[in-house]
C-alpha positions in Angstrom: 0.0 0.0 0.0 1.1 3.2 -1.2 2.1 6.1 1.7 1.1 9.3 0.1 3.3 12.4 0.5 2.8 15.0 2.8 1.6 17.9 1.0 4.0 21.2 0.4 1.4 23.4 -0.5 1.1 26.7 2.6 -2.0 26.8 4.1 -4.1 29.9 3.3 -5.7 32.1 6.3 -8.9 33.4 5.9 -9.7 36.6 7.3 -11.7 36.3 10.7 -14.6 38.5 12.5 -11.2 41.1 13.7 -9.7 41.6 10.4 -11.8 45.3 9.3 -9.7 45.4 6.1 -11.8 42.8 4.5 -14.7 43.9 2.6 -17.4 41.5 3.2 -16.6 42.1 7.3 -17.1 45.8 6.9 -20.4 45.6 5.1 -21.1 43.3 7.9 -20.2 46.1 10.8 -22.0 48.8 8.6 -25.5 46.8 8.7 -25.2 45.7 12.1 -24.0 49.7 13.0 -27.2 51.0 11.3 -29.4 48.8 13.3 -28.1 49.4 16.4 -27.8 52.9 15.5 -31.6 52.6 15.0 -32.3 51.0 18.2 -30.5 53.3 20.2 -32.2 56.7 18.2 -35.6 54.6 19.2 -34.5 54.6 23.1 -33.6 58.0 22.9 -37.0 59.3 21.7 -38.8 57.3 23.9 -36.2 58.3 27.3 -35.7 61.8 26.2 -39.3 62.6 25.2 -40.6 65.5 27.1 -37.0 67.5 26.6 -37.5 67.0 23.2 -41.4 67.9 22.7 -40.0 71.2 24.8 -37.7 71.9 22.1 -40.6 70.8 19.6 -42.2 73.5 21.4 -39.3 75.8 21.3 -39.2 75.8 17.5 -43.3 76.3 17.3 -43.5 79.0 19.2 -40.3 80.3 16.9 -42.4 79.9 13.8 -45.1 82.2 15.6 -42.3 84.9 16.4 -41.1 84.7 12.6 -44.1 85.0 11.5 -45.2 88.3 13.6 -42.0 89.9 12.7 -42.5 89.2 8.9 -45.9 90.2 8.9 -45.0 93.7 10.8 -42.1 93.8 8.6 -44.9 94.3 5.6 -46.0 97.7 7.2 -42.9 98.8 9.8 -39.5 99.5 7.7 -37.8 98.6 11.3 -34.8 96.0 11.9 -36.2 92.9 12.2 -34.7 92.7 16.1 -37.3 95.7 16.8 -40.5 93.8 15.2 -39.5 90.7 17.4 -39.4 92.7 20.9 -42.6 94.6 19.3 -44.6 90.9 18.6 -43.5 89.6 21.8 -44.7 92.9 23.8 -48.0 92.7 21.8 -48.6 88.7 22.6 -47.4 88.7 26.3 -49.4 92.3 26.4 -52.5 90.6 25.3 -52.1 87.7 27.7 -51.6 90.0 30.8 -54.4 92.2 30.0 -56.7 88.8 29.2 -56.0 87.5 32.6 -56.1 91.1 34.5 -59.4 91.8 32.7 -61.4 88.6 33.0 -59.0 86.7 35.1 -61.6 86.9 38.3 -64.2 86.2 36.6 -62.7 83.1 34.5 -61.7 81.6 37.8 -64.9 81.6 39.4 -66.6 80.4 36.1 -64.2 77.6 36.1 -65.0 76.0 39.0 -68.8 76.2 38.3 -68.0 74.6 34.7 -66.0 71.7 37.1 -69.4 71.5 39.1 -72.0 71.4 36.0 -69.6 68.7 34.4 -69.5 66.5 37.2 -73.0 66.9 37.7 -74.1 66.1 34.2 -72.1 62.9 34.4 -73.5 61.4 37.4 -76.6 62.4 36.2 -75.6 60.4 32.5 -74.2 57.4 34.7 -77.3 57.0 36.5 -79.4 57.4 33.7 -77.3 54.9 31.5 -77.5 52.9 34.6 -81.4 52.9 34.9 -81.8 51.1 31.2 -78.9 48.5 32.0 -76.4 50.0 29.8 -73.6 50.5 33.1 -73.2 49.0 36.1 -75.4 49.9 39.0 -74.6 53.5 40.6 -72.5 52.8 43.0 -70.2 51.1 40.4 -70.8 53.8 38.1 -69.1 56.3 40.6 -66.3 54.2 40.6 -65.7 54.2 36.7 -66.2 58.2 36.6 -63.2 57.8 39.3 -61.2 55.7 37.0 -61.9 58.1 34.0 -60.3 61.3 35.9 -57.7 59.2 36.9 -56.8 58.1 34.0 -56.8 61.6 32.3 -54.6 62.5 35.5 -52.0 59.9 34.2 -52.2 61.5 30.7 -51.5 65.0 31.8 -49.0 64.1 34.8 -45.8 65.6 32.7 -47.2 68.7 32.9 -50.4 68.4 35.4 -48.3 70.3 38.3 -48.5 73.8 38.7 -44.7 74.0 38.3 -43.8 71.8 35.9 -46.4 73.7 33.1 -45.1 76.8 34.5 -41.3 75.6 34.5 -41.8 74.1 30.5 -43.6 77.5 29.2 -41.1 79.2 30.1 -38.6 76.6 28.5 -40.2 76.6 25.4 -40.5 80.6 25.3 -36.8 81.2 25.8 -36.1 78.6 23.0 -38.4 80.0 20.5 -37.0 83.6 21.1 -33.1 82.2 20.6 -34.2 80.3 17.7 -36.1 83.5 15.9 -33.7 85.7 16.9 -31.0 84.7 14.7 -32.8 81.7 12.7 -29.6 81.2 10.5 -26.9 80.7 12.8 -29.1 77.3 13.6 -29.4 76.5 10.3 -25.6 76.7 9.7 -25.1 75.2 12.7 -27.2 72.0 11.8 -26.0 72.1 7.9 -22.1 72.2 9.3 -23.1 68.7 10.4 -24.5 67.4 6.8 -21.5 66.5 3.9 -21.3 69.4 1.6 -23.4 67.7 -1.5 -26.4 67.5 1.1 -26.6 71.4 2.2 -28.1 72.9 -0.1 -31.1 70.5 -0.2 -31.5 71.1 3.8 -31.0 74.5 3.2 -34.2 74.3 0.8 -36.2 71.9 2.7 -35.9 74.3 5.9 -36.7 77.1 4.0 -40.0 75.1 2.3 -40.8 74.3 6.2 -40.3 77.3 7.6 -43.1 78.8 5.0 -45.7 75.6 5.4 -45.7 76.0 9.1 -46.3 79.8 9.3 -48.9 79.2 7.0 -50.6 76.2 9.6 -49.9 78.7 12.4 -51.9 81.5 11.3 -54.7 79.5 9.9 -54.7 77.7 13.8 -54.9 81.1 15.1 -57.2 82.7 13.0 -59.7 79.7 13.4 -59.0 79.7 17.2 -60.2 83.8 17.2 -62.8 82.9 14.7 -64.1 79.7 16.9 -63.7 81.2 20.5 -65.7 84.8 19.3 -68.0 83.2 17.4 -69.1 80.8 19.9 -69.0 83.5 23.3 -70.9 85.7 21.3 -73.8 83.0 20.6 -74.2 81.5 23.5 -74.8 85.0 25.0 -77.7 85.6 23.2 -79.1 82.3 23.6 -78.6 83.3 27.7 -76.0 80.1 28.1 -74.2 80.2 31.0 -70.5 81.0 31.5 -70.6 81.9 27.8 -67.3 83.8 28.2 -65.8 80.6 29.5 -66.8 78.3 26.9 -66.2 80.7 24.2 -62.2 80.9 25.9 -62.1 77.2 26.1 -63.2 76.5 22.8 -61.0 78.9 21.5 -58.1 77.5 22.9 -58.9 74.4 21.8 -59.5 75.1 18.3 -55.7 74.6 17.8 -56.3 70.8 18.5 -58.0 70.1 15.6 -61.0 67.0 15.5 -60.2 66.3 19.4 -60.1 70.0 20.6 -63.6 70.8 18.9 -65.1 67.0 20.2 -63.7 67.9 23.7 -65.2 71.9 23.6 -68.6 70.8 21.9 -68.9 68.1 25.3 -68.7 70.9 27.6 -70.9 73.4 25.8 -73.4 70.7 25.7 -73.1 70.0 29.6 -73.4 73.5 30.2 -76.5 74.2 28.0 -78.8 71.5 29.8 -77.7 72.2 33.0 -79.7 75.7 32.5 -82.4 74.1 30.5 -83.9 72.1 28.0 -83.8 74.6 25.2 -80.3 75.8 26.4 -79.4 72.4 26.1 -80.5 72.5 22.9 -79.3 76.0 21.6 -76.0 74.5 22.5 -76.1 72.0 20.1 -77.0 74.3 17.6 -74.5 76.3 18.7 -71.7 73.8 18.6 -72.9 72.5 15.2 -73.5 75.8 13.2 -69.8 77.3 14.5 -68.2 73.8 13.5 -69.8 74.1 10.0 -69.0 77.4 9.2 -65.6 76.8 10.4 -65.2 73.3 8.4 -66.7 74.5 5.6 -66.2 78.6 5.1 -62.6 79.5 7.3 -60.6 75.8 7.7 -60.8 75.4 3.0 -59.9 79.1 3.0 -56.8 78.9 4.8 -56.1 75.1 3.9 -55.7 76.5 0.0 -52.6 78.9 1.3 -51.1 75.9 3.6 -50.5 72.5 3.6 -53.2 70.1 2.9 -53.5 67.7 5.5 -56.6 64.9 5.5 -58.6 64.8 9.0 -58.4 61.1 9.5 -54.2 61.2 9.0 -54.5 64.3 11.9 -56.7 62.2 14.0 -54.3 59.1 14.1 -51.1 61.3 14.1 -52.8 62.9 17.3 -53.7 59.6 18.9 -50.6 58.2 18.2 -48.6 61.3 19.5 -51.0 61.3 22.5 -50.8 57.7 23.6 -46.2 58.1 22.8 -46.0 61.8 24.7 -48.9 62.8 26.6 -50.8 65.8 26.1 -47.5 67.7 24.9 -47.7 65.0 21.7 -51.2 65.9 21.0 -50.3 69.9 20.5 -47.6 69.4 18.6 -49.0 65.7 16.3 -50.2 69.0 13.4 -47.0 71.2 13.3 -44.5 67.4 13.5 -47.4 66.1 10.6 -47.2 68.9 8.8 -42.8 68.6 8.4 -43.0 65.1 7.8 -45.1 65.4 4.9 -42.8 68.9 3.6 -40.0 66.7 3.9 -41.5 62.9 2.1 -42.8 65.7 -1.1 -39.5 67.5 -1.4 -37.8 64.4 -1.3 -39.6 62.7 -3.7 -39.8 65.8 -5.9 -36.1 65.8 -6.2 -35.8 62.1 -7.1 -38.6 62.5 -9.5 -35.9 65.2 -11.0 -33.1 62.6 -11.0 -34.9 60.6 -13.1 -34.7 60.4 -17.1 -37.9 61.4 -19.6 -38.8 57.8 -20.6 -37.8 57.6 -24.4 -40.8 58.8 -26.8 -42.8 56.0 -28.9 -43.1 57.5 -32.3 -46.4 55.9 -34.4 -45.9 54.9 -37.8 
């Protein structure tokens, strides 16, 4: 039996998990770098949430400032510092003389509105109770328990006193660094992109920037359209707390679908606890200021701004609301508004990239 040789030929080394100079290893570490990358931006978001709606925030109430100063810079030929310090004295002006004006007068309202509310829903629990619909009453006490506390646990970022007090304040001092000098930011942020993708954020920013100003002062003019509107109805229908409600619904009116379901329920309460036929008024209220709103102001303004469906609001708020809290829900509009700037530019510019199919000529 034959003994074969032992063979001469070196043995060749394969490169292993630790050798980065092979390609196929650092395609490898760039997949598994974007994934983890991914998981850790996800964390972030999730940890970091309320610092980063306040800078959300920040940048809204920016967008207000901007906005002011341009439209001030239409009729004052002043530096654009003075029209900011003249928009802020103007808004904050406005808010002192609201709450020196009506602020007694609100507060005492308030807590009747508290009182009517809680009465009208015992007095909906019992009924709903009576015809089988809910547990007996004792049990229906408990759920209207479990319903405030569960709107406590929504609102508990910024349910304290301080906390609401101590994040206005954060988001104001943002939005007046940010619209004080709006391009340093922007340079500041582009420094951090390659040079071949500046000018596109320079352009998207700029696109955003003008969508958002436009959302902001439709929201405003509908929330002075809504809030007059309504105060000045239910006064002569002889609702009560009409100043209230028209305030509340005002506000409100920049949380678009919820904010008007939410107002309409206590303008409702409010009307039948008077009466019958305030009851009713209030209905027609809430239904004739909603129409004229939806159908008159809201297409009006929608042509001059972004064009957003109600059902993609309505998830992007219950989304936002059920990630963030009550912070996500003010801000789902303005956040749905940039995505969608951003996803059309985007695909604007790769519609550019692309060749003109070649022309089929008949015979």
């Amino acid at each position: 039996m034959a003994v074969r040789p032992p063979t001469t030929e070196p043995h060749v080394e394969r490169p292993g998990p630790a050798e980065f100079r092979d390609p196929v290893v650092r395609r490898e570490i760039a997949k598994a770098a974007v994934w983890l990358g991914m998981a850790l931006a996800i964390v972030g978001i999730v940890v970091l949430a309320q610092p980063l709606l306040l800078i959300v925030g920040g940048a809204i109430f920016a967008v207000f400032l901007d906005g002011g100063a341009r439209l001030l810079g239409r009729f004052l030929p002043i530096p654009r510092a003075w029209r900011l310090v003249l928009v802020l004295l103007l808004g904050f002006g406005f808010i002192g003389w609201l709450f020196w004006f009506a602020g007694t007068t609100i507060a005492a309202q308030a807590e009747a509105l508290r009182a009517v509310v809680t009465a009208q829903f015992t007095q909906l629990m019992a009924f709903a109770g009576s015809i089988g619909l809910v547990p007996p009453a004792e049990m229906s006490s408990n759920l209207g328990s479990q319903l405030l506390g569960g709107v406590g646990r929504l609102t508990s970022a910024v349910g304290s006193a301080i906390g609401a007090f101590t994040s206005a304040i954060a988001m104001i001092v943002i939005g007046i660094f940010l619209a004080s000098e709006p391009r340093i930011y922007d340079r500041g942020i582009a420094w951090m992109l390659p040079l071949r993708l500046r000018a596109g954020f320079y352009r998207v920013a700029e696109h955003v920037g003008f969508t958002l100003r436009r959302l902001l002062f439709g929201r405003l003019v509908g929330m002075v359209f809504e809030g007059v509107f309504t105060w000045t109805m239910l006064s002569l229908g002889g609702v009560p707390m009409a100043a209230l409600l028209g305030l509340v619904t005002g506000v409100l009116a920049f949380i678009p679908n919820i904010g008007a379901i939410t107002s309409g329920v206590l303008m409702v309460a409010v009307g039948f606890s008077a009466g019958p036929h305030e009851g009713l008024y209030a209905i027609f209220v809430y239904f004739f200021v909603q129409n004229i709103d939806g159908y008159l102001v809201v297409p009006y303004i929608a042509r001059r701004t972004v064009d957003l469906a109600p059902a993609v609001v309505l998830a992007m708020q219950l989304l936002m609301g059920a990630l963030f809290g009550i912070l996500g829900i003010l801000f789902a509009d303005p956040i749905l508004a940039t995505l969608k700037v951003v996803l059309v530019d985007a695909s604007h510019r790769q519609a550019e990239g692309e060749e003109d199919p070649p022309e089929v000529v008949a015979d």
